[in-house]
C-alpha positions in Angstrom: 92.2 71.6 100.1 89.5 72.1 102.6 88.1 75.8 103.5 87.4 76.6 107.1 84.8 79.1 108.0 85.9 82.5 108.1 86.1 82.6 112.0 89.0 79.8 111.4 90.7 81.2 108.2 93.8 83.1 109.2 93.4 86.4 108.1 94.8 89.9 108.4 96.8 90.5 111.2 94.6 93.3 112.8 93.4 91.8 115.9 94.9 89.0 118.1 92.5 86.2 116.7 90.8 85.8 120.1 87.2 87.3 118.7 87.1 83.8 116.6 86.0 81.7 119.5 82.8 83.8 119.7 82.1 84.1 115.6 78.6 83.0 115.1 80.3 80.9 111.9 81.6 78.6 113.9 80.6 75.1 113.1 78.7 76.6 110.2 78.4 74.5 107.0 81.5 76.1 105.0 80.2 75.9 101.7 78.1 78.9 102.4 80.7 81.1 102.8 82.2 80.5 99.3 78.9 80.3 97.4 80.0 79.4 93.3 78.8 81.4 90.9 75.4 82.1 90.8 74.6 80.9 94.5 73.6 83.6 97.0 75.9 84.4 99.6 72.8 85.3 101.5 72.8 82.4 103.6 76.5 83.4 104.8 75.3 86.6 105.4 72.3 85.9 107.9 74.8 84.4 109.8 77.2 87.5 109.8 74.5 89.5 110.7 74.2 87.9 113.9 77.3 87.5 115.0 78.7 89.3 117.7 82.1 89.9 116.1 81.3 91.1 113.1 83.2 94.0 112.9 86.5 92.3 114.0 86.2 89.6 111.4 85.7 92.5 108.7 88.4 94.3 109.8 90.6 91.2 109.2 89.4 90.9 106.2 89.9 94.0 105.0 93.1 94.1 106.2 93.9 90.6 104.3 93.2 92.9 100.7 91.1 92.6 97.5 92.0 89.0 96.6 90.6 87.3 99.6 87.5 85.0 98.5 84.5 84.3 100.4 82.0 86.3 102.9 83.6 87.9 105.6 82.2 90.2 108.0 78.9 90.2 106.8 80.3 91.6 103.0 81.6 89.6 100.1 85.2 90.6 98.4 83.4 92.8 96.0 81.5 95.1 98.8 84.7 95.0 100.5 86.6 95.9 97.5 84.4 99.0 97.8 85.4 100.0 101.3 89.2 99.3 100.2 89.4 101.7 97.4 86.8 104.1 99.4 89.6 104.2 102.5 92.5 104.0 100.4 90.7 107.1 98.3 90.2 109.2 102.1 94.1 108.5 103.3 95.3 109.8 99.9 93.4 113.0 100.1 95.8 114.2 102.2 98.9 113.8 100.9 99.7 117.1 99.5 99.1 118.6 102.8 101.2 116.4 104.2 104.2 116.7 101.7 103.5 120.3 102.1 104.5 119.7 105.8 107.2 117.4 105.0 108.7 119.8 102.7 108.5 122.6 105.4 110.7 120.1 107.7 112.9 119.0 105.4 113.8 122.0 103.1 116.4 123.4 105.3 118.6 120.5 105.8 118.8 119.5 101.7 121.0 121.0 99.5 117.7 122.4 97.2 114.0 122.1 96.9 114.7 119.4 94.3 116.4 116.7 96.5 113.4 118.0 99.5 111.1 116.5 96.3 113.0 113.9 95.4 112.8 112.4 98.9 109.2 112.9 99.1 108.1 111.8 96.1 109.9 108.2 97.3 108.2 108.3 101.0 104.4 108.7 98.8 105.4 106.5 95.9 104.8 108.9 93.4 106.7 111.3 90.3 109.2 114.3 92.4 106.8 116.8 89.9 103.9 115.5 91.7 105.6 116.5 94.6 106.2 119.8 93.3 102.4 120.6 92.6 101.4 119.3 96.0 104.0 122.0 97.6 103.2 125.1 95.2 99.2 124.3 95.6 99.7 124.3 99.5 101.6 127.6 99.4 99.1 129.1 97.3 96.2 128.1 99.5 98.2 128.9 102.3 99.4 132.4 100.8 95.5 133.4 99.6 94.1 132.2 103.4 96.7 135.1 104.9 95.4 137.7 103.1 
């Protein structure tokens, strides 16, 4: 199997594709963008730096996960391993507040505030106790900010 250069590679599906006409890669030597162990990916990287749609190609990339190979947007998969877990770390930082809100919304129309964290804990993926300390944390905060 042949690579393409990352402006060719179908990746994520972030953007409508249109920005790879303009990616500086194009007609690049491919090689570069996969560098084997022990070669610098700096090569790939000058090139990225130049490129006028940098940011779109990253994007993709991220989008695509952790296990895609190869510089893309200017980063390799480990720097964009990085800003995976980094985002994924800000977008969970709120989930208590927002199961707190949830569980303001939904309490009412359950039978108890079991089944409210039942339900929650399967939108967020996690244990119905989990749930539970996310709500009585958000009360507390919300009960010591009132007085």
């Amino acid at each position: 199997m042949t690579r393409k250069p990352p402006a060719i590679v179908g990746l994520g599906q972030t953007t409508t594709g249109q920005w790879r006409d303009d990616a500086a890669c194009i007609g690049a030597d491919v090689e570069i963008f996969f560098p084997h162990s022990g070669v610098s990916d700096m090569p790939a990287k000058m090139i990225c730096a130049i490129c006028p749609v940098r940011g779109e190609c990253l994007e993709d990339a991220l989008a695509a996960g952790r296990t895609l190979q190869g510089v893309f947007g200017g980063l390799n998969m480990r720097e964009r391993s990085t800003i995976i877990r980094h985002r994924q770390r800000i977008c969970a930082d709120d989930r208590p507040e927002r199961a707190a809100a949830m569980f303001r919304e939904l309490r009412p129309t359950v039978a108890s505030d079991y089944a409210a964290h039942l339900i929650i804990a399967a939108q967020f993926g996690v244990h119905h106790r989990t749930v539970d300390k996310w709500v009585i944390a958000r009360a507390q905060t919300e009960g010591a900010s009132s007085t």
